[in-house]
Each structure stands twice: as structure tokens, then as C-alpha cells.
C-alpha positions as CSV (number, residue, x, y, z in Angstrom):
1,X,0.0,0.0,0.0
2,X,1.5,3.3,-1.0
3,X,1.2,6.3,1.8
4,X,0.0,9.3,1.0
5,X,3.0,11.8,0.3
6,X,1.2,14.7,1.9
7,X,0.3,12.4,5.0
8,X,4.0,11.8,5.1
9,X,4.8,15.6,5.0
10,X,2.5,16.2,7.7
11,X,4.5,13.9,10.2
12,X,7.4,15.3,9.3
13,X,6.4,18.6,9.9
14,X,4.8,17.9,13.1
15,X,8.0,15.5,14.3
16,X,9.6,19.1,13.5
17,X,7.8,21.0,15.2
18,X,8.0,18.8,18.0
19,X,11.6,19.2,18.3
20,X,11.7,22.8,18.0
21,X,9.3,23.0,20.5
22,X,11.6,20.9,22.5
23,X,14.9,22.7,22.0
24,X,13.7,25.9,22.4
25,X,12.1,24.2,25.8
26,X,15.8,23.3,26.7
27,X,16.8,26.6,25.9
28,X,14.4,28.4,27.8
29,X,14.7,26.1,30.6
30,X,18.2,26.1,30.6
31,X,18.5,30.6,30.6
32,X,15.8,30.6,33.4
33,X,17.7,28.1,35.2
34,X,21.2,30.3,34.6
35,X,19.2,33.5,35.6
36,X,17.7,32.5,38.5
37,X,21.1,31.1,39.8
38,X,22.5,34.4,38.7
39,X,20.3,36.4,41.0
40,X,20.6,34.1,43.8
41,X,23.9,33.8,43.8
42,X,26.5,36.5,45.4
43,X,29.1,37.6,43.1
44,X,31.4,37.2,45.9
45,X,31.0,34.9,49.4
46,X,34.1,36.8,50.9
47,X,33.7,40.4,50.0
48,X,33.4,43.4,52.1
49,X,30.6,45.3,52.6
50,X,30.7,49.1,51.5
51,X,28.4,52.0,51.1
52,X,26.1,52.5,48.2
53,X,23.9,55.6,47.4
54,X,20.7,55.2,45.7
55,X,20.0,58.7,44.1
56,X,16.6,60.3,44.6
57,X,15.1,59.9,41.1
58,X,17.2,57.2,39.7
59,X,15.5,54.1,38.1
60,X,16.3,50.4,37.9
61,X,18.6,50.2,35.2
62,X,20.5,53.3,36.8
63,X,20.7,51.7,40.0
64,X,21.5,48.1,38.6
65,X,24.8,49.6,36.2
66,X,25.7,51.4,39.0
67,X,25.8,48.6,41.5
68,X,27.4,46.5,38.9
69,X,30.2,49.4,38.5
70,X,31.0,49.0,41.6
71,X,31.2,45.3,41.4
72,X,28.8,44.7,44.4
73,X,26.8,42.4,41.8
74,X,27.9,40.6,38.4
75,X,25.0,42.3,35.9
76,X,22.7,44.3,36.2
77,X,20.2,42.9,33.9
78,X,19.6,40.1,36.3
79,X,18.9,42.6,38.9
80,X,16.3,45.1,36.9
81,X,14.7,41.1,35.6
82,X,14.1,40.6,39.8
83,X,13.0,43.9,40.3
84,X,10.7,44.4,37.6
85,X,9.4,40.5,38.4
86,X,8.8,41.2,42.1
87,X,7.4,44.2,41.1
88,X,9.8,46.8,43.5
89,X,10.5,49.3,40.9
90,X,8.3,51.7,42.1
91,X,9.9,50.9,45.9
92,X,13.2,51.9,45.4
93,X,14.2,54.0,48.2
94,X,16.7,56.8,47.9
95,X,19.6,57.1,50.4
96,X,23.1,55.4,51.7
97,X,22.8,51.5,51.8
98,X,25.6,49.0,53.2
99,X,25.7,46.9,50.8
100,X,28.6,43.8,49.3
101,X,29.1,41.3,47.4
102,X,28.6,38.9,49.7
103,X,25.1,39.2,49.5
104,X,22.6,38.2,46.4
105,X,20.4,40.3,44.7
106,X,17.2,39.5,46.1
107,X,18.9,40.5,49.3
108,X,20.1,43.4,48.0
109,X,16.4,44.9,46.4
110,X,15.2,43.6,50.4
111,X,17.1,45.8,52.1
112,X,17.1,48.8,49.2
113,X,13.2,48.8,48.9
114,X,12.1,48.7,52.7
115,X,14.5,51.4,52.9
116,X,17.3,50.0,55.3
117,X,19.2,53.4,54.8
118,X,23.2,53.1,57.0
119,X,22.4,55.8,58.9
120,X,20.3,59.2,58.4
121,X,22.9,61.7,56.6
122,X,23.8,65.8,57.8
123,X,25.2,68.5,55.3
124,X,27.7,70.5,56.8
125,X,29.9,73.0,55.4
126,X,33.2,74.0,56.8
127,X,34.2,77.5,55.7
128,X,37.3,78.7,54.0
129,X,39.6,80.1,57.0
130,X,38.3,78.7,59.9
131,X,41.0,77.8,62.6
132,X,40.3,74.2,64.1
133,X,38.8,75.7,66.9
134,X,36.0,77.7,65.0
135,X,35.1,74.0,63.2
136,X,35.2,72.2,66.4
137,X,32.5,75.0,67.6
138,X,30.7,74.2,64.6
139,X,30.6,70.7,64.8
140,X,29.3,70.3,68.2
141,X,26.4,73.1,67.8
142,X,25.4,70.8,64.7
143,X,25.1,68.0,67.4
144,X,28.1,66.4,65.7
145,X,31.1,65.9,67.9
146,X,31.9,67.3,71.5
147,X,34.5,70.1,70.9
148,X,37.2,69.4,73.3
149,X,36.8,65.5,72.2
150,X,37.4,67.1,68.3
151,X,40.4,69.5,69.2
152,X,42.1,66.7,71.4
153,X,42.3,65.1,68.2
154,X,43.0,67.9,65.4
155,X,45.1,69.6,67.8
156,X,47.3,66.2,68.3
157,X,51.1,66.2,66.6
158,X,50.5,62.8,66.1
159,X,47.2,62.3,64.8
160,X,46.5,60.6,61.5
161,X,50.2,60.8,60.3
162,X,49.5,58.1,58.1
163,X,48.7,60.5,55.6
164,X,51.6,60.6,53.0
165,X,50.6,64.6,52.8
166,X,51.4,65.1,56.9
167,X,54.7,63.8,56.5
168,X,56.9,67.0,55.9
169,X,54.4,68.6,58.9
170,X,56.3,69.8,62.1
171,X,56.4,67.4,65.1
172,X,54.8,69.4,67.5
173,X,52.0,71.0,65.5
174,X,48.2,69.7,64.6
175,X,46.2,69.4,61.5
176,X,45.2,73.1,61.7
177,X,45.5,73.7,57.9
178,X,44.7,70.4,56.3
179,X,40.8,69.9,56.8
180,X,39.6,71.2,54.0
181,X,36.8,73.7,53.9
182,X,34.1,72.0,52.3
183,X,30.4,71.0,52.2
184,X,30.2,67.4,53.1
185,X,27.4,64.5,53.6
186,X,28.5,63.1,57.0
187,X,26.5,60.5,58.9
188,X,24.6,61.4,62.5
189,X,26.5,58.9,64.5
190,X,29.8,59.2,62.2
191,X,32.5,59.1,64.4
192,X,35.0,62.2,65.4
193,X,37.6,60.5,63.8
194,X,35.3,59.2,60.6
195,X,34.9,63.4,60.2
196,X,38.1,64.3,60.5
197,X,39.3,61.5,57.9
198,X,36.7,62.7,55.4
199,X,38.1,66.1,55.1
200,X,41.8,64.6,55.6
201,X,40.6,62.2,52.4
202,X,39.6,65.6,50.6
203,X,42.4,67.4,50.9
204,X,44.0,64.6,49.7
205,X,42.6,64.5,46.8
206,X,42.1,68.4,45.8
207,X,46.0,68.2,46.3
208,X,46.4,66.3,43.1
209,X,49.6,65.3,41.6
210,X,50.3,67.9,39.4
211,X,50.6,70.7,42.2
212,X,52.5,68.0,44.5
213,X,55.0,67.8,41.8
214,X,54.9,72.0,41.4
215,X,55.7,72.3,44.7
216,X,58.9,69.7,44.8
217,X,59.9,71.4,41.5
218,X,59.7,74.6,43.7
219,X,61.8,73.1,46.4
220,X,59.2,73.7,48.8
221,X,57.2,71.6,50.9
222,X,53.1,71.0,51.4
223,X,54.1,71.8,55.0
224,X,55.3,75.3,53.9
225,X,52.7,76.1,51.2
226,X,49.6,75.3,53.3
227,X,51.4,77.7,56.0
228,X,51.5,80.2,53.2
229,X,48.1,79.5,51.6
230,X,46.5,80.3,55.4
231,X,48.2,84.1,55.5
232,X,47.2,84.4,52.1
233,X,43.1,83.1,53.1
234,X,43.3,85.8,55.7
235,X,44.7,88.7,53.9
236,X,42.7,88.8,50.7
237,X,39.5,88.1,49.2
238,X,40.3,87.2,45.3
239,X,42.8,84.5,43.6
240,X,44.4,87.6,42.1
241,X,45.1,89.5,45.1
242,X,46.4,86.1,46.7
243,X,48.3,85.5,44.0
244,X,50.3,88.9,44.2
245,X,50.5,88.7,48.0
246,X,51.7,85.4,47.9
247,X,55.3,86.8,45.5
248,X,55.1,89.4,47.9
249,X,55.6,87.7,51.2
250,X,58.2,85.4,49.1
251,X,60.6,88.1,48.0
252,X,60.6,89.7,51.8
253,X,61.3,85.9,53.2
254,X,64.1,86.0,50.4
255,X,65.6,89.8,51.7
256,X,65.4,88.2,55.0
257,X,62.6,91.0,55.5
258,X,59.6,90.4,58.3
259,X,56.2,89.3,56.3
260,X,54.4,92.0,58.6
261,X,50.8,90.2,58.1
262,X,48.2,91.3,60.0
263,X,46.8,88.0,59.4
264,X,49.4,86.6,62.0
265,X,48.5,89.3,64.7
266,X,44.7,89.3,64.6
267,X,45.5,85.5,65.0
268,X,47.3,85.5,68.1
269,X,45.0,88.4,69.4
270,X,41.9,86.0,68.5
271,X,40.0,88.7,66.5
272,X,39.7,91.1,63.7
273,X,40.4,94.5,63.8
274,X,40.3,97.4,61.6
275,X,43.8,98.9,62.0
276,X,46.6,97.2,64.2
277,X,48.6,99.2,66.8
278,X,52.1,99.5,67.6
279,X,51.3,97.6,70.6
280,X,49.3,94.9,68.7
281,X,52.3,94.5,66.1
282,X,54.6,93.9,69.3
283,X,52.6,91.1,71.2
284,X,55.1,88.6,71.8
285,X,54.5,85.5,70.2
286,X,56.4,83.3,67.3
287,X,53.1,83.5,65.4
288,X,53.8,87.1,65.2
289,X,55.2,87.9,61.6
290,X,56.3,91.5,62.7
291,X,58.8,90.4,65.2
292,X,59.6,87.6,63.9
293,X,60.8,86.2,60.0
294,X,59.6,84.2,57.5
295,X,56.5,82.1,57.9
296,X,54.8,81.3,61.1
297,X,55.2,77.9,62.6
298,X,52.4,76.5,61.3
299,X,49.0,77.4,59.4
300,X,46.4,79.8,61.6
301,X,43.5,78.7,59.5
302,X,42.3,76.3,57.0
303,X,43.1,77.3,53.6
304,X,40.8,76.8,50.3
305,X,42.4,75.9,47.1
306,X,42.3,79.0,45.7
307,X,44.6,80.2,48.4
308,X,46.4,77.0,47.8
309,X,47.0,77.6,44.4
310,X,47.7,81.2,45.1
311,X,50.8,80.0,47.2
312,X,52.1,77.3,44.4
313,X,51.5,80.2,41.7
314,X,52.7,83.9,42.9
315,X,51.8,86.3,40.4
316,X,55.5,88.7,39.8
317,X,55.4,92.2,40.8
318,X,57.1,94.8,41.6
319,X,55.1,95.0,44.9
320,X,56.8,95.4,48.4
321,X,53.8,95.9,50.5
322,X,50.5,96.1,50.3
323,X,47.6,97.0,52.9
324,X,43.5,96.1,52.9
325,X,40.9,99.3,53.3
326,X,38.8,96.1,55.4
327,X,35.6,97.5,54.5
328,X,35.5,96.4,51.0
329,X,37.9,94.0,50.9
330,X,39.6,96.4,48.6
331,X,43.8,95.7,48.3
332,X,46.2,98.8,47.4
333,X,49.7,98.3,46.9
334,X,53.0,100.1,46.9
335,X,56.2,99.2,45.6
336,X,58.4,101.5,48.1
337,X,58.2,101.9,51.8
338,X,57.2,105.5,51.2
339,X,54.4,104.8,48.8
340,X,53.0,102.6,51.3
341,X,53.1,105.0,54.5
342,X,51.5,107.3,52.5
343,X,48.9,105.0,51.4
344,X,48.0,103.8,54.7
345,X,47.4,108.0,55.7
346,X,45.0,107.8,52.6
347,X,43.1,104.2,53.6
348,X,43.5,103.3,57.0
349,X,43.6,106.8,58.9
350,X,40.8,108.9,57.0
């Protein structure tokens, strides 16, 4: 009996189908299977756990790329598939998560949408020029740190000399100069010494390479710079009038001339003033540029950068002294000893 040929085709084309059916079974099988062990599985059993900020606004795929950047999961397509399939998108909580790779993603999206935030976060900014003493008076009124507890430790030779940055410092002097003024994210229940590291880690970095090797190139050290860059935070408002300040106060070290800053006096006298008097200028103190040569022992403030880089990079002159009017700000300068008593008649005693 002869089959029919179109019968024939039929079973071949189901037999076909069949197998499709069954491969692509396999292969759907087998990339749930691979996905699901993906998500439960930790990237890696013996990391350490570290802390990851979930932007306000940012969605699932910004959040997965971003925890996959910093390798706390393998891909982040297997976390937006687990997300989007427990349907937490929408539950993503903004804020700062401890989070590793230690932990699986499922564990991960837990503690990220019921919002298992490290600790509740303060901004605090830390202005350009404060002494350690005006921070540590900060701190504790923003319910921070205890101020004697802070100072004992800023205030300490030894403290954090670990820093490669601290290593030219003088023995017997603090970190007065090095905490950077800055607006920082700290945590409520940080630690004195976590705050103090954070604007260590700052300074750090804002002292990048390129003026490190300035200053060497200079024969100078950081030490002696940020000493400069404090005078310079005190005594002027703009880059530019740091800038020529800065060559000023470099050629009188070099003539083996006193800097004469006010800066240094109002410093030891713990206050501003207007005009200095002979008897201010003659307080005894080695802070006290008047008496005294060259730079003071150390920093009396906490420079910015711009003072900083106003120390690295002098602008030349043919400036010898200078003087502020205080009320504006305003810097006039003179290139003789004349020209500048004359100008202080004009600005200061009007």
C-alpha cells in the first residue's frame, strides 16, 4: 500500500515542530535556570561590605549599572529582571545602603526597597579660613562631635600621620591647615575620627599630583605652602590678590625681611580689627610675623584651594607691601616703603 506523500509531509512537519518546541524548551529552561542562579547567587561569598547611594530619582537600570560598576553584583540585567518581576521598581528607596558582594540580589532589592538606609545623613559646610577651633565649635552646635573631644584630636602632633601629605608637617604642631573647607554629607552617629578623615581624604585628593610635583619642582614643601596659603586666606579676598600677595611675602622671606601680616597678629589676638597698633604688632609670640621672619610655625586657619594655588603660583610684581581698606575687601599696593606710608594715611587713617 502506498502512503500518502502529503500524509507523510505532515508527520514530518509535526515530528519538526516537535523538536523545535523541545529545543527551544531546553533553551528556555536552561536561561531561566542560569538567571535564576545568577540572581541568587552572590558575586562574591568573601567580599566586604561598602556604602552604596541610591540617588533620589534614579531608576532600575540606573541603579543596577551602578551597583554592577561598583562590582557589588555581576549584571545588572539580572537585577532590573528581579526587580521588575517582584514588582519593586516603584519601591526603590533613595539614600546610603551597606551593601557587598557577599550578599545576592534579592537580598540586595530587600534591604534597598524597605529602605534599610546606613544611617540618616547631615550636610555640613566647613568655611574657608576657619581655625580648628571655630570647626570644632561648629561641629558640636550641629550636634556632631563634642568640641574638646574634636580639638584633642586635630590639635594632636600625632594624629593621622599616616597620611603621606602630613609627613613634611612639624612634630609638634596639629592638622590646623589640612581639613579642608568643604560641604560634606557626613552620617549622625559618624564618628570624630570618621569626620576628620573625610576632610583629611579631601584634601588629599584636591591636592592632586600635578601641584604636588609644582611644589617639589619649587623646592618647597606642602608643609610650607599650606602655612603660606593660610596668610594668604586671611589677607585677601580674590585669587588675584592672593596671587600677588603670595610673591610678595616670598621676596621679603628671600631679603630676609619680616612678612608684617596682620593675618598673624589678629591671629594671636583671636580677633579682627580694623587697624593694628604699635602695641598689637609687638605682642610677643612666634606667630607674630612682625617680630619675627619668615613664615609662622604653622597654618592659623584652614586654607581653600584658591589660596592653595595662590601659594604654588605667585603672580610677579614689583610690589613690596600692600595693605586692605577692610571695608571692602579692597587691596592697594605700593612698591616702596614711602608709597606705602602714605597710602596707609590715605586708607587706613581717614
Amino acid at each position: 500500500m502506498i502512503e500518502d506523500p502529503q500524509k507523510s509531509d505532515r508527520k514530518y512537519i509535526v515530528l519538526l515542530i516537535v523538536i523545535i518546541i523541545l529545543i527551544l524548551a531546553v533553551v528556555v529552561g536552561g536561561s531561566v535556570f542560569w538567571v535564576i542562579h545568577q540572581i541568587k547567587t552572590p558575586l562574591n561569598p568573601y567580599g566586604s561590605m561598602t556604602t552604596f547611594r541610591v540617588e533620589k530619582g534614579e531608576n532600575v537600570i540606573e541603579i543596577g549599572k551602578s551597583l554592577e560598576k561598583d562590582e557589588i553584583m555581576s549584571n545588572w540585567i539580572y537585577f532590573a529582571i528581579y526587580t521588575w518581576f517582584k514588582r519593586g521598581a516603584s519601591s526603590l528607596q533613595a539614600g546610603e545602603y551597606e551593601l557587598g558582594p557577599q550578599m545576592n540580589i534579592p537580598e540586595i532589592v530587600e534591604k534597598i526597597t524597605h529602605g534599610e538606609i546606613k544611617s540618616p545623613e547631615k550636610r555640613i559646610t566647613i568655611i574657608e579660613g576657619w581655625t580648628n577651633k571655630e570647626i570644632a565649635q561648629y561641629l558640636e552646635k550641629e550636634g556632631l562631635v563634642n568640641a574638646d573631644e574634636f580639638l584633642g584630636l586635630v590639635d594632636n602632633p600625632n594624629s593621622n600621620r599616616e597620611y603621606d601629605f602630613l609627613k613634611d608637617k612639624s612634630d609638634d604642631v596639629g592638622l590646623q591647615g589640612y581639613l579642608f573647607p568643604d560641604t560634606y554629607r557626613v552620617y549622625r552617629d559618624a564618628s570624630t575620627q570618621d569626620i576628620v578623615e573625610k576632610m583629611l581624604d579631601n584634601f588629599n585628593r584636591k591636592l592632586d599630583q600635578d601641584l604636588r610635583t609644582e611644589i617639589v619642582s619649587q623646592k618647597k614643601t606642602i608643609f610650607e605652602i599650606v602655612t603660606m596659603a593660610s596668610l594668604l586666606e586671611k589677607e585677601a579676598r580674590t585669587f588675584e590678590d592672593k596671587r600677588i600677595i603670595a610673591e610678595i611675602f616670598y621676596k621679603r622671606i628671600k631679603a630676609d625681611l619680616p612678612l608684617q601680616s596682620c593675618a598673624s597678629v589678629e591671629y594671636i589676638l583671636g580677633t579682627k580689627k580694623r587697624i593694628l597698633s604699635t602695641q598689637d604688632t609687638k605682642v610677643e609670640s612666634p606667630y607674630n610675623t612682625y617680630l619675627y621672619k619668615g613664615l609662622p610655625p604653622s597654618p592659623i586657619c584652614n586654607p581653600g584651594l584658591d589660596s592653595i594655588k595662590a601659594a604654588i603660583y605667585p603672580k610677579t610684581t614689583s610690589y613690596w607691601y600692600f595693605l586692605s581698606t577692610k571695608d571692602d575687601g579692597t587691596i592697594i599696593y605700593s612698591e616702596t616703603a614711602e608709597e606705602h606710608k602714605l597710602n596707609k594715611t590715605k586708607y587706613l587713617y581717614r
